[in-house]
N, C-alpha and C positions, 0 to 999 in steps of 0.2 A: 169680575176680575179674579185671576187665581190667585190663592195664597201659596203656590209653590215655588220656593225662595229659589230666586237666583245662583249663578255659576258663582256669582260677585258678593254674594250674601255670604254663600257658604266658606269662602276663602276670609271674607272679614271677620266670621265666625272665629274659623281657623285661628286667625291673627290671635283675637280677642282671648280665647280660650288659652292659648301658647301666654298671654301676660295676666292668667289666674282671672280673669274675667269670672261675677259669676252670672247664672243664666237669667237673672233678672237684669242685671247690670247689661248683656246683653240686645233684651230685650227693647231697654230704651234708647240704646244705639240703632237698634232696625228695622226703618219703615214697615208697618203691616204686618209685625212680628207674631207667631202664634205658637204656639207648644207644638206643632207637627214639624217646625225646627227642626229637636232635636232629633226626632227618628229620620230626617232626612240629611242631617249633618253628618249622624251614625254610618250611612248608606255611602255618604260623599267617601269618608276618613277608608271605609273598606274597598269602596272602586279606586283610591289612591294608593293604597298600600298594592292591590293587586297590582295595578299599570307598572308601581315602581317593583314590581317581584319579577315581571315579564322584562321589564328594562335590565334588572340585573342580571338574567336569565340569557339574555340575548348578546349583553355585554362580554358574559361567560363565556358564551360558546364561541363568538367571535374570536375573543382571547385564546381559546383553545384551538379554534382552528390555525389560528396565526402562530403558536408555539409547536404543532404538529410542521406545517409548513417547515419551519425555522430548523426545525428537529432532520423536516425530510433534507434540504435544501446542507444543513449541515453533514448529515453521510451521504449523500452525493459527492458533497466537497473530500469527505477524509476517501471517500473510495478512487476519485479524479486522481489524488494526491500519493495514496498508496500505490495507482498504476504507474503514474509519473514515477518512484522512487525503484519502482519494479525494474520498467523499463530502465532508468538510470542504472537501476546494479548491475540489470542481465547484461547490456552493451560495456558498463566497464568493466564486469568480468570479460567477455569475449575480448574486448581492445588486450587485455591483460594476459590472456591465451594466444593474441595471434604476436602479440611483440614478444613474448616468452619463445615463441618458433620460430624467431626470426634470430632472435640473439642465439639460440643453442643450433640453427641448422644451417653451416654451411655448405652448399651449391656446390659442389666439384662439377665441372664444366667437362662433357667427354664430347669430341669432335669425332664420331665413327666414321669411314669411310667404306661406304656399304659397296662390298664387290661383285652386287647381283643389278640386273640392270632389267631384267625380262621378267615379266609374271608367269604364270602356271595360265593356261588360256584355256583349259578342259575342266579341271576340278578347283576347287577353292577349301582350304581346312581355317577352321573357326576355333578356336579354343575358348573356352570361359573359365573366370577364376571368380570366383565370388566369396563372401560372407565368411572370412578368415577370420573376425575377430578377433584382433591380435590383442594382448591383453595387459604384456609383457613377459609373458610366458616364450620363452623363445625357443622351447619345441615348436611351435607354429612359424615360427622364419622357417626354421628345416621344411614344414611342409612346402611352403612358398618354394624354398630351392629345391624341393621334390618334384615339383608340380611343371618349372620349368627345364629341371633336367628331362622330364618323361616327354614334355613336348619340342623337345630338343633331339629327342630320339627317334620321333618321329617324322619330325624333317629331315631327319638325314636316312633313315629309314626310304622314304620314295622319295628323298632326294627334291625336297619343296623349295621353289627357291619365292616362297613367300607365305607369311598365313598372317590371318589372324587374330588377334588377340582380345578378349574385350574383359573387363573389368568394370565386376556389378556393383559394386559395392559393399558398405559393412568390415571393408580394411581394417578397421580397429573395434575395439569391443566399448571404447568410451566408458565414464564414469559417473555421467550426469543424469540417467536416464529416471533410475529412482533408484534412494536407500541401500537397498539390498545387493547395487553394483557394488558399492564400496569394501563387503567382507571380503571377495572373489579376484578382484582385479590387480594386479601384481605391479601397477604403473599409472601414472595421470595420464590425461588422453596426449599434451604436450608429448611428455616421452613415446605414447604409444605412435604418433605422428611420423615423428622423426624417426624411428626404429625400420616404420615399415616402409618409410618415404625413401631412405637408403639403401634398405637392404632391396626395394623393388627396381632401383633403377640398377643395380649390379646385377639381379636376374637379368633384367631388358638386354644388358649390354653382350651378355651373353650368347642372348637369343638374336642380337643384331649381327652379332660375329658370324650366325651360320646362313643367316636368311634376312631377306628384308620382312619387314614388320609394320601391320598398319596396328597401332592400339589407341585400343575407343575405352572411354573410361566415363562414369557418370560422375557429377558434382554433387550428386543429392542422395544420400542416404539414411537411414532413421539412430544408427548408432555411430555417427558421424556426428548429429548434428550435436551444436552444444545446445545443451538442454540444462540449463543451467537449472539447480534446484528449486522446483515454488512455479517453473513456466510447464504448460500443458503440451502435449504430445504434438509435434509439428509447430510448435508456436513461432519456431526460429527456422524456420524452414531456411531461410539464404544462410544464416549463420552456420555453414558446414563444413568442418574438416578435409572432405573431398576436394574441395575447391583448392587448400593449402596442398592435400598431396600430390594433388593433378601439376599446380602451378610448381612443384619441384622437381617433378619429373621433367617437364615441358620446357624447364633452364634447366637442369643436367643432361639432356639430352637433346640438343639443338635440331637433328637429322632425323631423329625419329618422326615418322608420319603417324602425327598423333590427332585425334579427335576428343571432345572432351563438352559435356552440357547434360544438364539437369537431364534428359533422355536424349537421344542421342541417335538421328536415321542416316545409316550409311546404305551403300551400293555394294551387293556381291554378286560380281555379273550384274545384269540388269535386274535383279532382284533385291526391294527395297524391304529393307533390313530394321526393325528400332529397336532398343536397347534402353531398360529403366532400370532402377533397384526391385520397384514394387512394393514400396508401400503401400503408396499413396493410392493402389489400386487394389480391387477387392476381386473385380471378377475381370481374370486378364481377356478372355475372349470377347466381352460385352465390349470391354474397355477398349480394344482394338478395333472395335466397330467404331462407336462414340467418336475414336481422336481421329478417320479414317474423314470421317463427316463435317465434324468441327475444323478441323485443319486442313482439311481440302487435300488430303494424301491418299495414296496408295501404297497398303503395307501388307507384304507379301509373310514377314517373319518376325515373331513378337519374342524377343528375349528379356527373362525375369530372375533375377536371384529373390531374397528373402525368406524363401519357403524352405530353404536347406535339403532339398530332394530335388532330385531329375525327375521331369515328366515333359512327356513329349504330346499336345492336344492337336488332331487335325481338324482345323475348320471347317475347309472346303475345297472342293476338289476347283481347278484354276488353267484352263488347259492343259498342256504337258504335266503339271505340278497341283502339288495340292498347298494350297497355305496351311501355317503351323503359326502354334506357339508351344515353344520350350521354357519350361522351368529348368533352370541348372542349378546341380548340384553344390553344395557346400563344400569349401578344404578343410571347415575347423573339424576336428575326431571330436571334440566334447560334444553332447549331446545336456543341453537342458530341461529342465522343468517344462517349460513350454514346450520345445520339441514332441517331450514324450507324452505329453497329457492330448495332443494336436495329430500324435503319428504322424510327423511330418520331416524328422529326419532319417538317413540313410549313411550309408560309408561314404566316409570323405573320400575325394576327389575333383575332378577336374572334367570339366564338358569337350568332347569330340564332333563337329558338325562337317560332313563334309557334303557340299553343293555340286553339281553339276552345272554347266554351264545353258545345257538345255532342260533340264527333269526339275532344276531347284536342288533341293534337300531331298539325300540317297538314301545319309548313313547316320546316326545318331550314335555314340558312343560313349560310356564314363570309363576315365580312367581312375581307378582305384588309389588315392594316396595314404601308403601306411607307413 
């Protein structure tokens, strides 16, 4: 029979020793007791300390994993919370922006009675007015009225008894885009709204006096949009001032035949036409293929402001005609940091396109505004 003392010996040991037991005392408590006891009690007391080292060990890390957890699950919550308070400010700022335009911009209602009835049925003229930047500097309204007196001159000039018009965007120069707006900008983007929302439909009304007028205007622009401080670059894409300046031209001006949408495909002659800002587009020729495909269109003529220079790109030759895309030119004369590190502006002015009803696009023209 072995003498090696039980699970149940060693734990009575335990007992025993915990109430100053001594090892004779012991001894006469347990059956078949021998002095190899104690080097096996020795053995018990260290496999117990160990298990309970590994117990606490395990306990530990469990606990730290639960406190990481707790830790991650709590900045998820403050970052969930930060977006929510995000979003909350940027929309009541915008709410606060767009009720601030509506209290300072009253509507004057102009009923024109256009005394042209017939189109031009040989040639078509295009004008573009793009990336004016208005700032509150109101030498830049003079451009604007320079821009449509010069195309006013030309209508009566050959005698048009229609063109027209399109507007690329960048109307105003905004405030919100980063920091560095705020040394430069002579007006909040509200005042700069209203200034240009005004002064453009007294151009229009002008230009309707000699000629009828189709004008395409886009909703979507990059210093348009409110970009309120702390949101990223497009983050507010529908939130855009274009859309306020369009909707005020479009009630001051009931008759005018007007178009108006984030880009914009009209018909000159049977030659289809689109119209963007160009941001949101990096390479306009690829780009014109891509939306050609995607949207199940055929687009003969791609119009783009943003770049602040004229440039005229032929695609591809198309029977009679070759498709194009035109960059048109900027009205603003200031020249930026960016322009000039980019070589990407030119003399202000104003884009000349004029179509043929069989060829497409003849003539391409800048006129100069100074």
């Amino acid at each position: 029979m072995s003498n090696k003392p039980t699970l149940e010996n060693m734990r009575k040991i335990e007992a025993m020793r915990d109430l100053d037991y001594t090892w004779s005392e012991i001894a006469d408590e347990i059956p078949n007791y021998s002095d190899n006891y104690r080097k096996y009690f020795v053995g018990y007391l260290t496999n117990k300390d160990v298990e309970e080292t590994n117990s606490i060990s395990k306990q530990a890390k469990k606990s730290l994993l639960l406190k990481q957890k707790q830790k991650e699950i709590s900045l998820q919550r403050s970052v969930l919370n930060e977006q929510i308070r995000d979003i909350a400010l940027h929309k009541s700022i915008t709410d606060q922006v767009v009720e601030a335009i509506r209290e300072v911009n009253p509507v004057k209602i102009t009923d024109i009675s256009l005394p042209f009835d017939e189109l031009d049925s040989e040639k078509a003229y295009v004008f573009t007015i793009a990336d004016l930047h208005y700032n509150g500097d109101y030498s830049l309204l003079e451009q604007l009225s320079k821009a449509f007196s010069n195309i006013i001159s030309v209508v009566q000039q050959h005698a048009l008894k229609h063109v027209y018009l399109l507007e690329l965007g960048d109307t105003i120069d905004g405030n919100t885009l980063r920091k560095s707006q705020f040394f430069y900008v002579k007006s909040g983007m509200v005042k700069q709204v209203v200034d240009i929302s005004q002064h453009y439909v007294n151009c229009l009304r002008e230009l309707m006096s000699v000629t009828n007028v189709t004008f395409i205007s886009v909703d979507s622009s990059n210093h348009t949009q409110l970009r309120n401080l702390g949101t990223k670059q497009n983050e507010l894409v529908e939130e855009d001032l274009m859309i306020v300046f369009n909707n005020y031209i479009e009630t001051a001006l009931p008759n005018l035949d007007f178009i108006h949408g984030v880009d914009v495909l009209f018909n000159v002659f049977n030659f289809n036409v689109f119209v963007s800002h160009g941001h949101l587009v990096r390479n306009k020729e690829k780009y014109l293929e891509s939306l050609q495909s995607d949207r199940g269109l055929l687009i003969d003529y791609g119009f783009f402001g943003h770049y602040h220079h004229q440039r005229t790109i032929d695609l591809h030759a198309n029977g009679n005609y070759d498709k194009k895309v035109f960059y048109v030119p900027t009205l603003n004369s200031n020249e930026g940091n960016y322009e000039r590190d980019k070589n990407l502006s030119s003399q202000p002015g104003i884009g000349m396109y004029v179509f043929d009803n069989v060829y497409g696009n003849t003539e391409v023209h800048k006129i100069i505004i100074k």
